[in-house]
MIFI-549014 format. One line per field, with one value per residue: residue in three letters; y, x, z of N, C-alpha, C, O in turn. Coordinates in steps of 0.02 Angstrom, whole numbers, plus 50000, padded with zeros to 5 digits. Example, Ala and Ser with C-alpha at 12.3 -4.5 7.8 and 13.67 -1.06 7.14 Angstrom:
residues 2
residu <- c(ala, ser)
n_yy <- c(49716, 49888)
n_xx <- c(50660, 50642)
n_zz <- c(50390, 50354)
ca_yy <- c(49775, 49947)
ca_xx <- c(50615, 50684)
ca_zz <- c(50390, 50357)
c_yy <- c(49835, 50002)
c_xx <- c(50660, 50645)
c_zz <- c(50390, 50394)
o_yy <- c(49834, 50057)
o_xx <- c(50712, 50670)
o_zz <- c(50423, 50402)
//
This chain:
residues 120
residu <- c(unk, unk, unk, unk, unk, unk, unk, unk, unk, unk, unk, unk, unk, unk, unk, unk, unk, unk, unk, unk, unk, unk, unk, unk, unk, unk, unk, unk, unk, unk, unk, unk, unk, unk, unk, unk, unk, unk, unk, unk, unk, unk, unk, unk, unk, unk, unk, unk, unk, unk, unk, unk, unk, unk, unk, unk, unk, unk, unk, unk, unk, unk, unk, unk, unk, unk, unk, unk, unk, unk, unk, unk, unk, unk, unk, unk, unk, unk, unk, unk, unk, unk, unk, unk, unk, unk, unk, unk, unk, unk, unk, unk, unk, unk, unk, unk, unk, unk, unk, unk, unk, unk, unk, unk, unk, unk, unk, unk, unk, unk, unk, unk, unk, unk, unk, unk, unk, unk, unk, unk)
n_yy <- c(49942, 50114, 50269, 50441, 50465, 50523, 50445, 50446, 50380, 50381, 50321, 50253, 50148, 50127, 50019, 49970, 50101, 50091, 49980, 49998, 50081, 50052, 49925, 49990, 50090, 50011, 49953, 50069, 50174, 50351, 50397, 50470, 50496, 50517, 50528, 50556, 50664, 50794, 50827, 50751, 50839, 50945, 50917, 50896, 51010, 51085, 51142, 51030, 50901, 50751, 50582, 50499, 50434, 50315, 50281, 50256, 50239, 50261, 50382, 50478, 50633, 50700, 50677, 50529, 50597, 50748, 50734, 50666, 50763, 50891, 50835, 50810, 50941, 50996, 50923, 50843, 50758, 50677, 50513, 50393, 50258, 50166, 50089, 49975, 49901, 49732, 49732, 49839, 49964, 50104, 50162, 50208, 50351, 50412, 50407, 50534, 50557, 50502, 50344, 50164, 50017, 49918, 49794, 49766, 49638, 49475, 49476, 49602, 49703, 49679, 49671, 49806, 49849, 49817, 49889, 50021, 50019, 50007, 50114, 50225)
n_xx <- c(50042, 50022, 50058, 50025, 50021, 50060, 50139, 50127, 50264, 50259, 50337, 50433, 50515, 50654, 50707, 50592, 50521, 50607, 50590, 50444, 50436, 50510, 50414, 50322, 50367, 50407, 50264, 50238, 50200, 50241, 50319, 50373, 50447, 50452, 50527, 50495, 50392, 50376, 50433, 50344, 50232, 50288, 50274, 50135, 50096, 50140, 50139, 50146, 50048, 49983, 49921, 49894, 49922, 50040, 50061, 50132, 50073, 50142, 50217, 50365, 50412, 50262, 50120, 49981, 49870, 49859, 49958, 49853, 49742, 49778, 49822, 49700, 49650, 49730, 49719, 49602, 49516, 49618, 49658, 49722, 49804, 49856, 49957, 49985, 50084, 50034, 49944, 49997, 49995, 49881, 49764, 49659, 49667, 49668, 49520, 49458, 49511, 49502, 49527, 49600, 49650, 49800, 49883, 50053, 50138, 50226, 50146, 50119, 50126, 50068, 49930, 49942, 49940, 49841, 49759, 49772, 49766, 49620, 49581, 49624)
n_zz <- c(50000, 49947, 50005, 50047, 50199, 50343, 50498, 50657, 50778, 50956, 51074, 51190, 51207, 51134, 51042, 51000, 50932, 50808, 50772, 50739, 50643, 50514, 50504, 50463, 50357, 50269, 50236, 50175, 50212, 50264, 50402, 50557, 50713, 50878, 51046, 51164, 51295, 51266, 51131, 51068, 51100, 51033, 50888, 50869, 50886, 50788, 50609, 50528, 50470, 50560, 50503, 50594, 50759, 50832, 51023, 51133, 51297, 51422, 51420, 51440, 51531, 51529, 51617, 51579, 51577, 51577, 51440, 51364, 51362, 51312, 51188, 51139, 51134, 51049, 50934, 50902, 50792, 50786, 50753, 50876, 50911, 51042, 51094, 51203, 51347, 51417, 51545, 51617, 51585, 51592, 51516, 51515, 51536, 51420, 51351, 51324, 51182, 51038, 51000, 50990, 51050, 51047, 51114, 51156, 51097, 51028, 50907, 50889, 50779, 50659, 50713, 50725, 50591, 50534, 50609, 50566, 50427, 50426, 50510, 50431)
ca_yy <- c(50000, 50178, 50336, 50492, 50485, 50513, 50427, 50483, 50347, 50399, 50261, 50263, 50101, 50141, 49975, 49977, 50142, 50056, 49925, 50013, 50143, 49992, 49900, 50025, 50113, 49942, 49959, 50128, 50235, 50401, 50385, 50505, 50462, 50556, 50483, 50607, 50699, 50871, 50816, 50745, 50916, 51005, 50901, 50908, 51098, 51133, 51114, 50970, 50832, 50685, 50563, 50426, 50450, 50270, 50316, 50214, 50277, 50276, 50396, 50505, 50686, 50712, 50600, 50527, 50638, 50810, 50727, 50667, 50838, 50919, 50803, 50819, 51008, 51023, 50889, 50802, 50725, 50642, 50428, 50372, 50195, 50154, 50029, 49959, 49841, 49704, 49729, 49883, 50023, 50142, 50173, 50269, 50425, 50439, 50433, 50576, 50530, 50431, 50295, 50090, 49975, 49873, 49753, 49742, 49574, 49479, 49485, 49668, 49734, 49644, 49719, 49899, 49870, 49802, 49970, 50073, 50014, 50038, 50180, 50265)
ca_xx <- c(50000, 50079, 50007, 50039, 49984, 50114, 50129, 50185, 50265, 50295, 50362, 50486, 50564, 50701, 50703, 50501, 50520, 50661, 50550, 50406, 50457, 50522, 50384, 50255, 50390, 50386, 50203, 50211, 50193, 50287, 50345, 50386, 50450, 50498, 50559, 50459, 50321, 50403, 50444, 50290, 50182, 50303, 50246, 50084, 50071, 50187, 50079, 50138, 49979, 49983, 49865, 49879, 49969, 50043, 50067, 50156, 50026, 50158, 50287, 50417, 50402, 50198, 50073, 49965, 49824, 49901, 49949, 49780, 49696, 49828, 49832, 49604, 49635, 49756, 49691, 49542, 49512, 49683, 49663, 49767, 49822, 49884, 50029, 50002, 50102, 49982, 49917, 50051, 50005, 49815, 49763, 49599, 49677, 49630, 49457, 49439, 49540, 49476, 49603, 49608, 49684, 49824, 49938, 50118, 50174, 50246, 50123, 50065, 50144, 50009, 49881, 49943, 49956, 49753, 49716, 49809, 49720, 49540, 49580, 49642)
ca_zz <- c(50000, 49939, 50019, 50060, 50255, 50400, 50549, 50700, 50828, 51008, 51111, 51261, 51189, 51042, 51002, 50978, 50866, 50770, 50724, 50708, 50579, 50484, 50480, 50408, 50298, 50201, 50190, 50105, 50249, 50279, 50472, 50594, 50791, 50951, 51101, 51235, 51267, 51234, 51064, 51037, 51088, 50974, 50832, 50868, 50879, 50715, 50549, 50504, 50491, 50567, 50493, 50631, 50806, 50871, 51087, 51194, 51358, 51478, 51376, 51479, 51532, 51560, 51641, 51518, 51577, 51539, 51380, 51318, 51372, 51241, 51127, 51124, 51142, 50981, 50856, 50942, 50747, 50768, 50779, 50903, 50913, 51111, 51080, 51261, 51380, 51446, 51610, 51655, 51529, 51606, 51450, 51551, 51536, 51359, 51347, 51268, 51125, 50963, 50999, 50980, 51110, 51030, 51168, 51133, 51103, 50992, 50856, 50887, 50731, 50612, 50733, 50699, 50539, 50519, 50619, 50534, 50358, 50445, 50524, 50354)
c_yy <- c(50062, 50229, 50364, 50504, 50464, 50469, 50438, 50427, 50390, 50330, 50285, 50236, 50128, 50089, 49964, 50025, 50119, 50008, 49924, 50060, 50096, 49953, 49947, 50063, 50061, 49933, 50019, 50189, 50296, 50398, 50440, 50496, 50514, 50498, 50522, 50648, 50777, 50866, 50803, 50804, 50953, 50989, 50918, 50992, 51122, 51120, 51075, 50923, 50791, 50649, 50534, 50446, 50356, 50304, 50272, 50253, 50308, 50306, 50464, 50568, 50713, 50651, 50605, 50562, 50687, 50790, 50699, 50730, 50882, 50893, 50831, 50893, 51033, 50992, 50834, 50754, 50680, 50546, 50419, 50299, 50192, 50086, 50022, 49890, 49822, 49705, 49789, 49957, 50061, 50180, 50220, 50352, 50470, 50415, 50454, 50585, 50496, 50379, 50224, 50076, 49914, 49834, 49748, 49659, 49536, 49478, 49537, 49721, 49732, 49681, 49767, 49906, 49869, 49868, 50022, 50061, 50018, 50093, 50239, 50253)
c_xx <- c(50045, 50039, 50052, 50015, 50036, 50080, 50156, 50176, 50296, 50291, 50430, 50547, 50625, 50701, 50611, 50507, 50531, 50604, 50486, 50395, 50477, 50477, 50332, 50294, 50383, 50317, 50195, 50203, 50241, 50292, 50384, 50398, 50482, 50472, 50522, 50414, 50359, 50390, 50372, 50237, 50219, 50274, 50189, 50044, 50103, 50128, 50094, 50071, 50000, 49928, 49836, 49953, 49981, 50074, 50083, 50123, 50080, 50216, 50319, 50383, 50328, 50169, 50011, 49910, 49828, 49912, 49896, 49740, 49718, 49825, 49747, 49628, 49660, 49713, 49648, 49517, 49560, 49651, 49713, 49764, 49866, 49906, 50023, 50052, 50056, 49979, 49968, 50015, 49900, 49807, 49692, 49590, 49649, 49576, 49442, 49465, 49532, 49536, 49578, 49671, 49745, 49885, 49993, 50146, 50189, 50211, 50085, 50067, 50079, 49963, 49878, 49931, 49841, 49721, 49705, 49755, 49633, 49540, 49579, 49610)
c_zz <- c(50000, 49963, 50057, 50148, 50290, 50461, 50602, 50770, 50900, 51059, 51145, 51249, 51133, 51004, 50951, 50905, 50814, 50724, 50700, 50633, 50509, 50444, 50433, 50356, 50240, 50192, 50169, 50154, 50282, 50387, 50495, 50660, 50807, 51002, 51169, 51208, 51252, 51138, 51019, 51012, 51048, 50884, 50814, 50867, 50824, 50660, 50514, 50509, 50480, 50527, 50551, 50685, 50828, 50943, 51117, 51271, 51430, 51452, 51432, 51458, 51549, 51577, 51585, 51522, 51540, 51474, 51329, 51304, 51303, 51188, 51090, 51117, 51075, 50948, 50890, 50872, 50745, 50773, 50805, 50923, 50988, 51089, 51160, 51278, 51409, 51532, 51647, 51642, 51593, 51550, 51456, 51535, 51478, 51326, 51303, 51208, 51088, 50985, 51024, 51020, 51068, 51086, 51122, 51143, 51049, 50919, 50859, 50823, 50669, 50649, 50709, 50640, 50490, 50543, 50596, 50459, 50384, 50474, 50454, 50311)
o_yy <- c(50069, 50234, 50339, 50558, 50409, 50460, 50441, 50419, 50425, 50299, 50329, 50258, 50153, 50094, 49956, 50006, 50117, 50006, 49882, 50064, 50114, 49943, 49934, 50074, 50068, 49903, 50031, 50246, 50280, 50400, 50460, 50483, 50548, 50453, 50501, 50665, 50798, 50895, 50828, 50819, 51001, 51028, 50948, 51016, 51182, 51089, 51072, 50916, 50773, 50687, 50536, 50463, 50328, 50352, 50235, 50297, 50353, 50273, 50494, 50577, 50758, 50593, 50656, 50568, 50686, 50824, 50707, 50746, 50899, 50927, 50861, 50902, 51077, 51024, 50779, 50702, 50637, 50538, 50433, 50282, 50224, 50039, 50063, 49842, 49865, 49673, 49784, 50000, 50017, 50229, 50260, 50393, 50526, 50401, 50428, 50629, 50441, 50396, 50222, 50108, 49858, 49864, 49729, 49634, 49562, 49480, 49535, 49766, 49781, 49733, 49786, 49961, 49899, 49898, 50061, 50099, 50037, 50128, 50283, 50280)
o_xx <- c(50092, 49982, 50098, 49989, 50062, 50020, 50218, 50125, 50346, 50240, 50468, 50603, 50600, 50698, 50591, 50502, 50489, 50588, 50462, 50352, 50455, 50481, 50310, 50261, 50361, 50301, 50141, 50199, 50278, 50239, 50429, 50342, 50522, 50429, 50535, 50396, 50343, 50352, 50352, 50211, 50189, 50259, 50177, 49989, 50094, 50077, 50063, 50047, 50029, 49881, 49777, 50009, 49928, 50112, 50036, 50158, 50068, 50267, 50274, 50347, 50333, 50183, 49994, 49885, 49810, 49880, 49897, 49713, 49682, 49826, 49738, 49613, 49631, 49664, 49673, 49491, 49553, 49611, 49763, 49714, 49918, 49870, 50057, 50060, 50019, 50017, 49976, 50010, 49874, 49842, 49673, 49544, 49623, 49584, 49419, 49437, 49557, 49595, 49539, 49724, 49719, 49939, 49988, 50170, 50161, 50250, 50027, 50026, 50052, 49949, 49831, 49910, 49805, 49675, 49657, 49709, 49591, 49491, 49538, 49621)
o_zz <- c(50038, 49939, 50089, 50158, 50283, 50471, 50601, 50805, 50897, 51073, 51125, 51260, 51082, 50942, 50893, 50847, 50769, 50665, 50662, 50589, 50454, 50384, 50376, 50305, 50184, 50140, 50141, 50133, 50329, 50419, 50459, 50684, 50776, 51004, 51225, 51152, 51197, 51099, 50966, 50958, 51023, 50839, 50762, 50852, 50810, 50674, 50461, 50566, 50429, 50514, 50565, 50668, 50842, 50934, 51133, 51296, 51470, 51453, 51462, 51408, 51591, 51561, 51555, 51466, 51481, 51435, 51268, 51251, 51257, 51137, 51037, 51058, 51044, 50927, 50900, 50892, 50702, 50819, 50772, 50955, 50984, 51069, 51190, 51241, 51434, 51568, 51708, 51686, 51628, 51538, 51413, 51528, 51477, 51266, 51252, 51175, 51099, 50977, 51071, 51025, 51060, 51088, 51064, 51194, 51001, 50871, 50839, 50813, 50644, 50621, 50675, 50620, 50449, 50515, 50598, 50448, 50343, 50463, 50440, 50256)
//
């Protein structure tokens, strides 16, 4: 699949990013990652468009409250995909956020990737 729609990973992991950016660049998708929430809210407030946010819930620098509120307050249209760890991650916080529950494990990639094509 070839298209024109970014994605923007934020994850804590590097290795995660690494292999997420990876996998959806080989399906066609333009990819974008930060490593913290700073980085992230700068993205999210520049005019770049995201199409599709993947969120690791428990990502460094804000609590995931504060960063859902922001996230709903800039681009409340955004889809966000919560890349959780099973049974660790409070994925509660965002609520108010369009966003799909995917567990990290070892076949979560194929998940993202089924969300990602119904989401889009």
């Amino acid at each position: 699949m070839k298209t024109t729609d970014t994605i923007l990973i934020a994850d804590r992991n590097p290795h995660i990013r690494e292999f997420l950016i990876r996998e959806l660049a080989d399906s066609g998708y333009h990819v974008r990652s930060v490593d913290n929430a700073n980085d992230l809210l700068q993205v999210i407030y520049s005019d770049n468009r995201m199409a599709l946010l993947i969120l690791d819930p428990d990502f460094p620098c804000l609590d995931g409250q504060e960063l859902a509120q922001k996230i709903a307050a800039r681009i409340p249209q955004i889809p966000v995909v919560l890349h959780c760890v099973p049974g660790s991650d409070d994925c509660s916080t965002f609520d108010d956020v369009h966003a799909v529950r995917i567990e990290k494990n070892g076949r979560s990639v194929e998940a993202l990737k089924e969300a990602i094509q119904q989401i889009l």
